[in-house]
Structures are given as structure tokens and as C-alpha cells.
N, C-alpha and C positions, 0 to 999 in steps of 0.2 A: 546642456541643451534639453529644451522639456519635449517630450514625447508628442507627438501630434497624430497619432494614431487614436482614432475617435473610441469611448471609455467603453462599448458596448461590442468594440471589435480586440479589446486588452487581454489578454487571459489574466484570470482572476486571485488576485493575488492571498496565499493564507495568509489568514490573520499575527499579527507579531506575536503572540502569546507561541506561535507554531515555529516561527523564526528562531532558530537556535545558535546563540551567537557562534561562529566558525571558529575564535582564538578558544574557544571553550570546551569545544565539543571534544570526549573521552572517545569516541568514534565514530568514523564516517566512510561508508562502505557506498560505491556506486556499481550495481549489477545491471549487465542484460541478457536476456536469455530470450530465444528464440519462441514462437510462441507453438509447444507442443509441451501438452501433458507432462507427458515422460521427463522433460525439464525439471521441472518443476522442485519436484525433491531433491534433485541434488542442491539444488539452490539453496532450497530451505536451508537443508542442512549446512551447508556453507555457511551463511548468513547466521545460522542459529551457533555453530561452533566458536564465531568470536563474539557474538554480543553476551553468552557464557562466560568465556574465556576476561571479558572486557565486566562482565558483572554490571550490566546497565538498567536489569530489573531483576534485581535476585528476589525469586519466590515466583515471578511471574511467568517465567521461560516456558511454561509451558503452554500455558495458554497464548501468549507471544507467536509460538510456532504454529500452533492452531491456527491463528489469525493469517500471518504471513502466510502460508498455505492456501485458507479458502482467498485470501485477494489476489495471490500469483493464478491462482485453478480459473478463477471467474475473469483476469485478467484474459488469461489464455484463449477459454471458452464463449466465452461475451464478446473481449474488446477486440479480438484477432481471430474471433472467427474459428479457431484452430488452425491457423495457418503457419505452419514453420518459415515463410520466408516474412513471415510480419517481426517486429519486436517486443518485447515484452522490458520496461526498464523497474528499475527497484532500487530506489535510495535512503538509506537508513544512518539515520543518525543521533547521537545520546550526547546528556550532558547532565551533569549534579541536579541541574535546577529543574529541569522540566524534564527529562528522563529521555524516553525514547520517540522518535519519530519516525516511523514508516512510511511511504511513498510511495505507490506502485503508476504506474503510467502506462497505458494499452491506445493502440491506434484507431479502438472504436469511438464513434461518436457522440458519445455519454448519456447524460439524461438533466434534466431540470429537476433537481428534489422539489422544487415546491411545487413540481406536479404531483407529486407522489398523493396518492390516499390515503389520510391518518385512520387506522384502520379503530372499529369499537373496542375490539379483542382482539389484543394478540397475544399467537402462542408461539412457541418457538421449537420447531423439532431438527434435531441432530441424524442426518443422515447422508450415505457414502457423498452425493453429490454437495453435501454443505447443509447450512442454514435455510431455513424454510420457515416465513414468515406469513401466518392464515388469520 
């Protein structure tokens, strides 16, 4: 039966290059975590202990963690407001061909990138709250 929920009301679907076939995937972790800071790292670590363990970007893990980090922190802080009774989800999943895919999902109500400003210069500085882009 085809969908008749009109195209501009659809949530948008990734692209198939992002689609990782399910009978394929070396792993697939589904987390949620409450939306407070202090969450946060345990998760990581969770998360970061078997895709280790599972070897689905050897060399990369660490910078991996890094990532998973600032998008659960900004997931937290942006998309939930910091509210412990909102939720915070995170789906992770790897495979030979396309490697890893992270997913994180927050209850805030997002933004349109092609609004964004293609800025002349940009730099990039490393500090405790994340990424900072001038």
C-alpha cells in the first residue's frame, strides 16, 4: 500500500549509500539514555567497548569516541534542553563495506542546513564544550 502522507510531511529518508544492509551488519547496538550530561560517558564507553571489541574501524576509535561524545553532549544540551525526563536515542551500526554508522536522535526541533552560512573562513578550535566553528 503506497504512503499517502504528503512528501513535505515524510521524515527524510538517508541516502542508500547510509543504508547498511541488516543480514550484513558485524554490529548493531540500539541505546537510550536519558537526556543529562552525566549520562553521557557511560554510554560512550559502553558503545566504544564493543565496536573495539567488534574491530569496525581499527585505527580510528579514537577519534570515533570523540565524535560520539560531542553528538550525545549536544544531543543532550541542544536537543533536550538538559532535561532528564526527555530522551536521548543512539543507533550504531558497522559492516565490511561501508564501515560504521552513528545515529543519534534528540526531541529538539532541528534546523534546515541549507540555512546555514558558508562561512569565508573557517577555523576550527577544540575546547571543553566541543567544536567551535568562526
Amino acid at each position: 500500500m503506497a504512503d499517502s502522507t504528503p512528501s513535505s510531511e515524510r521524515a527524510p529518508q538517508p541516502p542508500k549509500s547510509c543504508n547498511p544492509d541488516a543480514k550484513k551488519l558485524d554490529l548493531k547496538l540500539s541505546v537510550t539514555l536519558s537526556a543529562d550530561r552525566d549520562a553521557v560517558d557511560e554510554v560512550v564507553r559502553s558503545i566504544m567497548k564493543v565496536v573495539r571489541e567488534v574491530k569496525c574501524v581499527p585505527g580510528s576509535e579514537d577519534d570515533i569516541e570523540l565524535a560520539l561524545t560531542e553528538a550525545l553532549a549536544n544531543a543532550v544540551v541542544h536537543g533536550a534542553k538538559s532535561d532528564p525526563s526527555k530522551v536521548i536515542e543512539c543507533d550504531v551500526a558497522c559492516d565490511d563495506e561501508r564501515g560504521l554508522l552513528i545515529i543519534v536522535r534528540d526531541p529538539g526541533s532541528g534546523f534546515d542546513p541549507a540555512k546555514l552560512p558558508i562561512p569565508a573562513k573557517v577555523r576550527t578550535s577544540i575546547r571543553s564544550t566541543g567544536a567551535a566553528f568562526t
